[in-house]
C-alpha positions as CSV (number, residue, x, y, z in Angstrom):
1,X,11.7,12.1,1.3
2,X,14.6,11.4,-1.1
3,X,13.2,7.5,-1.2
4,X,9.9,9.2,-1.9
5,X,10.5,11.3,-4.6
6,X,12.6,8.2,-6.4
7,X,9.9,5.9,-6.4
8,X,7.5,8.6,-7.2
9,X,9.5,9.3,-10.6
10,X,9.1,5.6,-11.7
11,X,6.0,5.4,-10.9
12,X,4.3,8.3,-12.4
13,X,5.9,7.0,-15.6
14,X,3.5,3.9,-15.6
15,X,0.8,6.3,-14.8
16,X,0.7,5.7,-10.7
17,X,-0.6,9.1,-8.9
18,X,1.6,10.4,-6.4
19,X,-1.4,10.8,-4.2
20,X,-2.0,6.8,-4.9
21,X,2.1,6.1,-4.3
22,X,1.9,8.3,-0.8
23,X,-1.0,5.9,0.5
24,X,0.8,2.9,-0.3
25,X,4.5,3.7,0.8
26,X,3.0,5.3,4.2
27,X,0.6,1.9,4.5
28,X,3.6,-0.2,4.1
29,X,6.3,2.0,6.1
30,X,4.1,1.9,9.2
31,X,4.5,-2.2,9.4
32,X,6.9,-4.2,11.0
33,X,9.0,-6.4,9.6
34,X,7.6,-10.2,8.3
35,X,8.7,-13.4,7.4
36,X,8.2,-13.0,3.6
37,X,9.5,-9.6,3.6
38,X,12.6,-10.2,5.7
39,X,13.2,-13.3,2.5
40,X,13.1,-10.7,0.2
41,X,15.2,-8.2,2.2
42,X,18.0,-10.9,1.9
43,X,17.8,-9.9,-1.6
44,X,18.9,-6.0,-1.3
45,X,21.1,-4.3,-3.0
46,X,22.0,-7.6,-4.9
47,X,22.4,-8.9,-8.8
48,X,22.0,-12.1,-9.7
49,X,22.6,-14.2,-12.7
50,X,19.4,-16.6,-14.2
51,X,18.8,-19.3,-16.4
52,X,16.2,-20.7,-18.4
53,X,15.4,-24.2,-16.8
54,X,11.9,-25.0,-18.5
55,X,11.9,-27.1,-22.4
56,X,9.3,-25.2,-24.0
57,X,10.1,-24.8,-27.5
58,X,8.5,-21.2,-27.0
59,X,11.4,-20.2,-24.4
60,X,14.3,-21.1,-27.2
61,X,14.8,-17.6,-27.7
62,X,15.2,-16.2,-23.8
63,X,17.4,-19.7,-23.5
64,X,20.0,-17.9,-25.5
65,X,20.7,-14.6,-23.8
66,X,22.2,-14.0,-20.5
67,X,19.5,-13.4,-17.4
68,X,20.5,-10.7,-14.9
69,X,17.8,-9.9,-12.0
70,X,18.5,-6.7,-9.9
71,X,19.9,-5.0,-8.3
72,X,17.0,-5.6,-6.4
73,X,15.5,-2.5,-5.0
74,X,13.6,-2.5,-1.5
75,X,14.5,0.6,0.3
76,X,11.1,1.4,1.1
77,X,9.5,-1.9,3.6
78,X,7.1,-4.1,1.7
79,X,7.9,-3.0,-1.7
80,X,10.7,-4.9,-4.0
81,X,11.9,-3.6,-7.3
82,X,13.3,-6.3,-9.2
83,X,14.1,-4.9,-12.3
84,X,15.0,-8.3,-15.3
85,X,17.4,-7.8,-17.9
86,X,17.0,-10.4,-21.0
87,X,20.4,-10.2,-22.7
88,X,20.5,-6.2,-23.6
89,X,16.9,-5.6,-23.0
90,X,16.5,-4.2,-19.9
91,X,12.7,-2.7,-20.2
92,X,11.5,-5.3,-17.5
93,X,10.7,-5.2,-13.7
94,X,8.9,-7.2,-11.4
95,X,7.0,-5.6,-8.6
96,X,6.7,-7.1,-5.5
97,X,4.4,-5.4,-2.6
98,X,3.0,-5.9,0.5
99,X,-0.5,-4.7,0.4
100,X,-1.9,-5.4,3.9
101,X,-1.5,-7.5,7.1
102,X,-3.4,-8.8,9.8
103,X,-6.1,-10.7,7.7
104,X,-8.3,-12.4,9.3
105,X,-8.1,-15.8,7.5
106,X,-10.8,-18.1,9.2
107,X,-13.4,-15.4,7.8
108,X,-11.8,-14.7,4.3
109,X,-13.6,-12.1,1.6
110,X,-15.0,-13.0,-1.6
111,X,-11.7,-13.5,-3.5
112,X,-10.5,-16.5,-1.6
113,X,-13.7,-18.1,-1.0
114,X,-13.6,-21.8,-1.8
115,X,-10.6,-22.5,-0.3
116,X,-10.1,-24.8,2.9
117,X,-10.4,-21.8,5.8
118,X,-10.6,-24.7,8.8
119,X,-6.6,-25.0,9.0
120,X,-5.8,-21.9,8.2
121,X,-7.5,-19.2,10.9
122,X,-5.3,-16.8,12.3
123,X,-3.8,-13.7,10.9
124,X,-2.2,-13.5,7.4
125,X,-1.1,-10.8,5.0
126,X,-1.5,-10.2,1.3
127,X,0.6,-9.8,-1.1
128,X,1.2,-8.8,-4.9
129,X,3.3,-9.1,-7.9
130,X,3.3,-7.2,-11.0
131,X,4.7,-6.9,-13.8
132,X,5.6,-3.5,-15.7
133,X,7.3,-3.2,-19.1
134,X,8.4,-0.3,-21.2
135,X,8.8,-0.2,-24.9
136,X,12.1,0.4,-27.1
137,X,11.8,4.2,-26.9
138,X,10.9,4.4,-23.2
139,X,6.9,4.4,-23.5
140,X,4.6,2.4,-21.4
141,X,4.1,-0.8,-23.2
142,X,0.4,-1.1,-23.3
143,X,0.7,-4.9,-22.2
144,X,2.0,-3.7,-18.5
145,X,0.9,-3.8,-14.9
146,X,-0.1,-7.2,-15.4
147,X,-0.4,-10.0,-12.6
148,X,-2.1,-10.7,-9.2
149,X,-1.9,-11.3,-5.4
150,X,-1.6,-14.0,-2.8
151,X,-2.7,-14.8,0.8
152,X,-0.1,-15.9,2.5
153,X,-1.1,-17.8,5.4
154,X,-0.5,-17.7,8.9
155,X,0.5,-21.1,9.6
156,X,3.2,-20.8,6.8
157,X,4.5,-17.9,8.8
158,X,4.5,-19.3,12.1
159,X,6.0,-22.5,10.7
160,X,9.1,-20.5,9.3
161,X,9.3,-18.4,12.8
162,X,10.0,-22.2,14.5
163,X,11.6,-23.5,12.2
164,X,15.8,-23.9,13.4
165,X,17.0,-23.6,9.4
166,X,15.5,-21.0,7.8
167,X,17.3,-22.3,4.4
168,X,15.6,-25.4,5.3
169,X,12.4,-23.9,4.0
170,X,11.2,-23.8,0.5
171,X,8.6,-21.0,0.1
172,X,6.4,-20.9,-3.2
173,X,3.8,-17.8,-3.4
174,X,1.3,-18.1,-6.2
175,X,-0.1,-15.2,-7.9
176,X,-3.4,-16.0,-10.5
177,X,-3.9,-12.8,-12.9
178,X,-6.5,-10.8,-11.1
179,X,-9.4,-9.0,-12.8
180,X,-7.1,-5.6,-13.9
181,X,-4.6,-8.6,-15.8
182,X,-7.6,-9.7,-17.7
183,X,-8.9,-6.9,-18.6
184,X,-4.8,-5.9,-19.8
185,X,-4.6,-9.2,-22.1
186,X,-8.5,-8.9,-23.8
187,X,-7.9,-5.4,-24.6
188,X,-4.5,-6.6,-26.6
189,X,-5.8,-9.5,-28.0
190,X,-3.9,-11.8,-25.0
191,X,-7.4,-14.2,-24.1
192,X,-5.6,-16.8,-24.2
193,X,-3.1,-15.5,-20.9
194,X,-6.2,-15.1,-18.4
195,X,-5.6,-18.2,-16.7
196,X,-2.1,-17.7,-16.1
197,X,-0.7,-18.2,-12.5
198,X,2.6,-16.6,-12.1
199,X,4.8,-18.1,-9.3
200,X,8.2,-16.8,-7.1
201,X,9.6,-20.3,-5.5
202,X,12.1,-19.2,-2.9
203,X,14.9,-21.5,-1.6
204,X,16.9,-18.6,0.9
205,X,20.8,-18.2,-0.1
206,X,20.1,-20.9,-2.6
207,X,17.4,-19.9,-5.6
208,X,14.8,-18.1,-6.6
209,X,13.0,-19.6,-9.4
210,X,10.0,-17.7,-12.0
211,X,7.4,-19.6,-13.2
212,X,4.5,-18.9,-15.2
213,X,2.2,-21.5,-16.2
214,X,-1.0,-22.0,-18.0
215,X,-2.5,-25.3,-19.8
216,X,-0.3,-25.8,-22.4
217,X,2.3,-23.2,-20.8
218,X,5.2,-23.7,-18.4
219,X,7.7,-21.3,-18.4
220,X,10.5,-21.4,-15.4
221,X,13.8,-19.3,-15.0
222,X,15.9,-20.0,-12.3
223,X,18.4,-16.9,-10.5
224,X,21.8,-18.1,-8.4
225,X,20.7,-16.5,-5.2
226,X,23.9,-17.5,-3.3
227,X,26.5,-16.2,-6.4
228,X,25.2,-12.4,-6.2
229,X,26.8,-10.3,-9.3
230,X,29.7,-8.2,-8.5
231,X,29.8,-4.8,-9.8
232,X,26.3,-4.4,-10.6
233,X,24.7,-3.5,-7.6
234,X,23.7,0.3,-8.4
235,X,20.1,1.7,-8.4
């Protein structure tokens, strides 16, 4: 209950029900544990120091300020609070959540039609990042709750469960802006950000590396995953 009511208290600042909160935490507290969510569950509890690794002339001014990610949040199973600190602003968090498992991937729905399904039947689950911002004085920004979600696949699950070394294995989940980020940029004059595809590249005890990228756009931070902060690790 006490996990409940915290979450509850973030969320219903970004204008999340807590009817719509109880659904989700409840969906994602009755699953077991997975690959991609015991990656992130290496994370918990832990700061960690970043670095702006892309040229873009655009990133100069994030190049200049310290990078702090965390501590990152995931006391309730399936759902990460990263929050991202850029130099003294802190009014950033990524949002990483579970959303279901058990897909059917040979059949897929609408959204990932087009892809190759012949290689990839099995089970899979689906995942989603987002992105939620406040402003100066603590308001919503209106340019929040941005991003999208991923199938991961079954085959990349069951090749991670063989695999000997997990820190062998480099995982990379994509995450194209979905219809609700589109619809976020038109309305604030953002057309121009509908294509983008934001990424979380995963290297276990080694990196974890941000990416966004557009034509014309390619925008990568890199976090120290196996220096973790000291003394910053309160929620």
């Amino acid at each position: 209950m006490q996990y409940f009511q915290t979450f509850s208290r973030q969320f219903q600042k970004l204008g999340v029900s807590t009817v719509l909160l109880s659904a989700l935490l409840m969906g994602a507290c009755t699953e077991t544990t997975t690959p991609v969510e015991g990656l992130f569950k290496r994370l918990c509890g832990q700061s960690y120091e970043g670095t702006v690794i892309s040229q873009d002339p655009q990133d100069a001014n994030w190049r200049g300020k310290a990078l702090v990610l965390g501590p990152v949040d995931c006391r309730v199973e399936n759902f990460f609070l990263m929050p991202l600190a850029v130099g003294e602003n802190k009014t950033r968090t990524w949002v990483l959540t579970r959303i279901q498992s058990g897909i059917e991937t040979k059949k897929r729905p609408k959204p990932f039609k087009g892809r190759n399904t012949e290689e990839n039947s099995g089970k899979g689950e689906l995942w989603e990042l987002r992105h939620h911002h406040y402003l100066s004085n603590g308001m919503i920004d209106p340019v929040s709750d941005y991003g999208g979600r991923m199938l991961v696949e079954a085959q990349r699950i069951t090749s991670l469960n063989a695999d000997a070394s997990e820190t062998a294995v480099t995982w990379k989940l994509d995450f194209p802006a979905d219809l609700l980020t589109r619809e976020i940029f038109t309305a604030n004059g953002l057309q121009v950000s509908n294509t983008n595809v934001w990424s979380l590249i995963l290297k276990p005890d080694q990196s974890l590396t941000y990416q966004l990228r557009r034509k014309g756009r390619d925008f990568r931070a890199e976090f120290d995953l196996a220096n973790p902060l000291r003394g910053n690790n309160k929620f």
